[in-house]
Residue, then its C-alpha position, 0 to 999 in steps of 0.5 A: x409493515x410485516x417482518x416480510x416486507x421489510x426484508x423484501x424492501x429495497x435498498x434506499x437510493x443513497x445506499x448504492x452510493x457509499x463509498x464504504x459500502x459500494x467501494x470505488x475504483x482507486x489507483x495508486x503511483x508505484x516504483x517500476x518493478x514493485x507492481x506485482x508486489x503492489x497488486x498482491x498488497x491490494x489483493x491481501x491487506x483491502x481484499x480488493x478486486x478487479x486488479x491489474x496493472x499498467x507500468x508504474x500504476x496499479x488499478x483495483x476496487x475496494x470498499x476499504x476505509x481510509x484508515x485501511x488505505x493508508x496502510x498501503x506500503x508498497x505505493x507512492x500515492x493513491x488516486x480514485x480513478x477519473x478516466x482510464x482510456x487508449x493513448x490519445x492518437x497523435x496525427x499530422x493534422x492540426x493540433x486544434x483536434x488533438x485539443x479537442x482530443x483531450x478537452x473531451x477527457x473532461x465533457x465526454x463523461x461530466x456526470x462520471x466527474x461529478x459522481x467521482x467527484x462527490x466520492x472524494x468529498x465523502x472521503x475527505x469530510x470522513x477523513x477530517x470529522x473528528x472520531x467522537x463524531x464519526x459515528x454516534x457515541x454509544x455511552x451517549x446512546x445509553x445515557x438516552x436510553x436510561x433517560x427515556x426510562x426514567x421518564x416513563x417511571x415518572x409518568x407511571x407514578x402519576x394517579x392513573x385508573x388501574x385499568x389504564x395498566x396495560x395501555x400504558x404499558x404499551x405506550x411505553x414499549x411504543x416509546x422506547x422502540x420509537x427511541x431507537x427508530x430515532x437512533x437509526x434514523x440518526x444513524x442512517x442520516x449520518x450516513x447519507x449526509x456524508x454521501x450527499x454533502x460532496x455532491x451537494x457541495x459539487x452541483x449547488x456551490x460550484x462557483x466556489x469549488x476550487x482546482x487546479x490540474x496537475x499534469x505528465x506528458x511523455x512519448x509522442x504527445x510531450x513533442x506536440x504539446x507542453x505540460x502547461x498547455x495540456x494543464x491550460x486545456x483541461x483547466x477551462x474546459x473543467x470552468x466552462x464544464x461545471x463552474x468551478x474556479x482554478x487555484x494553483x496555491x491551495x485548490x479544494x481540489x487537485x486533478x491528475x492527468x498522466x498522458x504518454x504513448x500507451x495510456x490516458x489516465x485522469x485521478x484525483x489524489x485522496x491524500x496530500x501527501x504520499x504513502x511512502x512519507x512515513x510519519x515514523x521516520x525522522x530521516x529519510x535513508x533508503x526509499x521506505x517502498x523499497x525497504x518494505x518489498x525487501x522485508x516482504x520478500x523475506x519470509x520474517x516468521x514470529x521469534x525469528x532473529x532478523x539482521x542488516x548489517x550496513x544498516x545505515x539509518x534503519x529504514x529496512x530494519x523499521x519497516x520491517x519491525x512495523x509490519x512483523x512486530x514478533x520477531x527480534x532486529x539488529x542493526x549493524x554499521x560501521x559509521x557514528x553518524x548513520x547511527x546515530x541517525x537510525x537511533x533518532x529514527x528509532x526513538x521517533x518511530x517507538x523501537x528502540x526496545x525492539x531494534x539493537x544497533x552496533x557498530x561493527x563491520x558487515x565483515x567482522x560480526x560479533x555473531x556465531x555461525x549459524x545465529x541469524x536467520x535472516x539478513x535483509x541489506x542495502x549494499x552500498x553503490x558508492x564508487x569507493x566501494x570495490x566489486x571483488x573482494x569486497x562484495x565476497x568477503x561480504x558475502x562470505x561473512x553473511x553466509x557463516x552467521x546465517x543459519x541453514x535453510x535462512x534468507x538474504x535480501x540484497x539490493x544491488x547496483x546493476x554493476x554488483x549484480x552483474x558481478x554476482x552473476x559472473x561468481x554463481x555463473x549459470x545459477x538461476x534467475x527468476x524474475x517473479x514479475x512474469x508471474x504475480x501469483x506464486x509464492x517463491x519457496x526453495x524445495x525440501x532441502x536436508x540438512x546432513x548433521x541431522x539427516x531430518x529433511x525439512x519440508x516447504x512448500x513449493x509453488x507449480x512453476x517453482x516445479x518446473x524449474x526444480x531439476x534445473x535448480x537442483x544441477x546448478x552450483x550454489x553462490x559461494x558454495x551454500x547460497x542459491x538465488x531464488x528470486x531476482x527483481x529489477x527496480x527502479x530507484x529513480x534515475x538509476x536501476x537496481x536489483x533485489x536479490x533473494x536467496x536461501x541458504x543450503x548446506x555445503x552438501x547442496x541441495x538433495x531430492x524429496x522423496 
C-alpha cells in the first residue's frame, strides 16, 4: 500500500469509541452556588467543551484521562452522562403511566445504556491495571529490538554465497520493520482491548453484571412516589432490559437517578468515592470545595506571603498550598487542639516546610503593617462569637498587616454578612454568578507615598460598574467588596466575600 494511501485511510471502527481519544460526556455533583467556578475549572484544568450547567450539577465533555479527572477540586462527585431529559409530567391520572414514565428512562434508549455503559468499563479497567501495564514498556521494547539485531548478526555469520549479500540485507530491514509493525500492532490491541472488554463484559456476560440504583426524588414527584419505589422500577426494568443482576452491598455497577420539578438526570459514578475527600487531609475542617474556591478567588501569585489567621485545622491553607506551591503560608489560631489538628494535617499531607503555624489571636498578630499580601479566613459561626465589636476589631487587624493593593477572602455567616453590609453601607456587591466569564480585578488604583499608579486589568462589566465603585465609601476606610457569592454549606447559607485593599486616600481615576 503507497504512503498516499495510507494517509487516505480511515480511521478503524474501535477508534471512534476510545474514551480518550473520543471523550465523553461527564457531569459532576457541586455545592450550590460554586457552579460558575466549577465550569470555569472544567473549561481551564480538562480543556472541556459544551459546558453548562443546572442547579447543583455541571454538564461538559472531555477526553481528559482519569488522572486528569481527579484533579477537579471544586466538585463533589463525577458522573458519565446517562440521560439528561425534561422533568417528568406529573399528572392527576393514574400512577401506572407515570411508571411507565420513568421505566422508559432505561428501554427509550437501551443502546445509548450499553455504549455509556462499556465507557465506564473502559475507564475502570484503565483505572485498576497497574502502570507497567498501561502501555508497553519502552526498555522492554529496546531490549526486543537489540535481540532482533543480534539474531540477524548470528544469521549473517553463517556461510552464505557473497551474492546472497544484498538479499539478505533486505531481508533483515524486512524483519525489523516487521518488528515494529508488531509492536504497533501490540500497541493498537492494548487499546482496542480496553474499548471492547466493557462492551463485551456488558453484552456476552450480562447474567453476571451486578447493580444497584441509587436514587433523589424532590418537588412534585417525591409526593407521588418514594425514593425506593422509583429505585424498584428502574431496578427490573434494568433486568428485564439487558439481564443484569441487582446488588445493593457491592454492585459492579452503580446507577444514579436525581428526579425533581426541573429535570431527569441518569449517571453513573466514575469514582467510589468523592473528589471532595482529599487523600492529604487527615482531619476534615471546613469543606475542602469550599477552601479551594476560596483561595481560587484570591488571586495567589509566585513569592506572595499568603495568611489565615482562625486557621483552625488548615484546610484553606493546604488547598491553597496544593495548587500554588510558590508562594509562602502561615497559620494563625488561638486553640492547642485545632492546632495541633492542622500539624497532623500538615504532616500527612507533606507541608510542613511550607506552612508556619502560630498561636496568636486574629486580633494581636505578631506581623507589621503592611506584611501580608493576602489573607483568606473561615469567620467562625458560633454564637459565642459577637457581631460588633468582634467582626471590627477582626477587620481592623487584617486590614493594618495587609499591604496595599492585597486581598481578604472571608466566608461569613448569612448574620456576619448582614453586619458588614450595615458598616460599608451602599459599598457594592457583585455577584459573579450573573456572570461566568469575567474575571474580577479592582481598577488602577495610586498609591500616594509613591504617587506610582499601578495598572490591573479590568474586565468590560467591571467598566460599567467602575464609576459607581469609584463614589462609594470603602469598608472601614481602605477596603472595597469586589465580589460576593452566596453558597451553600449544607443546611445552612454563607457568603464568601472578597475585597482589596486601597489606601486611605480612596480609590483615584487612571488616566
Amino acid at each position: 500500500m503507497s504512503a498516499a494511501a495510507q494517509e487516505e485511510r480511515p480511521p478503524s471502527p474501535a477508534e471512534p469509541r476510545s474514551p480518550l481519544r473520543a471523550g465523553a460526556r461527564y457531569f459532576c455533583t457541586v455545592g450550590r452556588g460554586l457552579e460558575p467556578f466549577l465550569m470555569r475549572e472544567v473549561a481551564a484544568r480538562l480543556a472541556a467543551t459544551e459546558v453548562e450547567y443546572i442547579s447543583g450539577k455541571v454538564f461538559f465533555h472531555t477526553n481528559s484521562d482519569l488522572t486528569m479527572l481527579k484533579q477537579l477540586k471544586s466538585a463533589e462527585r463525577l458522573f458519565l452522562l446517562l440521560k439528561r431529559q425534561p422533568p417528568l409530567i406529573i399528572s392527576s391520572g393514574s400512577k401506572g403511566k407515570l411508571l411507565n414514565e420513568i421505566q422508559r428512562l432505561v428501554t427509550g434508549d437501551p443502546r445509548c445504556w450499553l455504549h455509556v455503559v462499556s465507557i465506564w468499563r473502559s475507564l475502570e479497567l484503565r483505572e485498576k491495571l497497574p502502570p507497567e501495564l498501561s502501555k508497553p514498556s519502552k526498555r522492554k521494547t529496546g531490549e526486543n529490538e537489540n535481540i532482533v539485531t543480534k539474531k540477524l548478526k548470528i544469521e549473517q555469520t553463517l556461510a552464505m554465497p557473497r551474492d546472497a549479500e544484498c538479499q539478505l540485507e533486505k531481508q533483515k530491514n524486512d524483519k525489523i520493520q516487521e518488528h515494529k509493525d508488531l509492536i504497533t500492532e501490540k500497541e493498537n490491541f492494548q487499546e482496542e482491548t480496553f474499548e471492547n472488554n466493557g462492551e463485551k463484559e456488558v453484552e456476552h456476560h450480562q447474567s453476571k453484571f451486578t447493580f444497584r440504583v441509587s436514587c433523589r426524588c424532590s418537588g412534585t414527584i417525591a409526593k407521588t412516589f418514594t425514593t425506593e419505589e422509583v429505585g424498584r422500577v428502574i431496578g427490573i426494568a434494568l433486568i428485564k432490559q439487558f439481564g443484569w443482576t441487582a446488588d445493593l452491598r457491592n454492585p459492579n455497577l452503580e446507577i444514579f437517578i436525581h428526579l425533581n420539578d426541573i429535570y431527569s438526570v441518569v449517571g453513573i459514578p466514575v469514582f467510589r468515592l468523592s473528589l471532595a475527600s482529599r487523600a492529604y487531609i487527615k482531619m476534615a475542617g471546613l469543606r475542602s470545595t469550599i477552601a479551594w474556591t476560596m483561595a481560587s478567588l484570591a488571586e495567589i501569585s509566585v513569592g506572595a506571603l499568603v495568611l489565615d489567621p482562625m486557621c483552625g485545622l488548615g484546610t484553606i491553607l493546604l488547598e491553597a498550598a496544593k495548587e500554588w506551591p510558590h508562594a509562602s503560608y502561615l497559620g494563625a489560631d488561638v486553640s492547642d487542639s485545632q492546632l495541633l489538628g492542622a500539624c497532623d494535617n500538615l504532616k500527612t499531607a507533606g507541608l510542613v516546610s511550607r506552612i508556619e503555624l502560630l498561636k496568636f489571636s486574629v486580633t494581636e498578630l505578631p506581623l507589621l503593617s503592611e506584611s501580608v499580601d493576602v489573607i483568606i479566613s473561615d469567620i467562625p459561626f458560633g454564637k459565642k462569637f459577637k457581631l460588633g465589636n468582634d467582626i471590627k476589631s477582626i477587620l481592623d487587624e487584617m486590614e493594618r498587616v495587609l499591604c496595599v493593593g492585597g486581598t481578604i477572602v472571608l466566608l461569613l455567616s448569612e448574620d456576619l454578612h448582614r453586619s458588614l453590609q450595615e458598616y460599608k453601607g451602599s459599598d457594592i456587591i457583585w455577584n459573579s454568578s450573573k456572570d461566568n466569564t469575567n474575571e474580577f480585578k479592582i481598577v488602577r488604583y495610586v498609591n500616594s507615598e509613591e504617587k506610582n499608579g499601578i495598572p490591573v486589568n479590568v474586565s468590560s462589566s467591571f467598566q460599567d460598574h467602575r464609576q459607581e465603585c469609584l463614589d462609594k465609601k470603602p469598608l472601614f476606610g481602605t477596603l472595597v467588596q469586589m465580589e460576593c457569592h452566596k453558597v451553600s454549606l449544607g443546611r445552612t447559607e454563607a457568603f464568601i466575600s472578597k475585597y482589596k485593599k486601597i489606601h486611605t486616600s480612596g480609590l483615584q481615576q487612571s488616566s
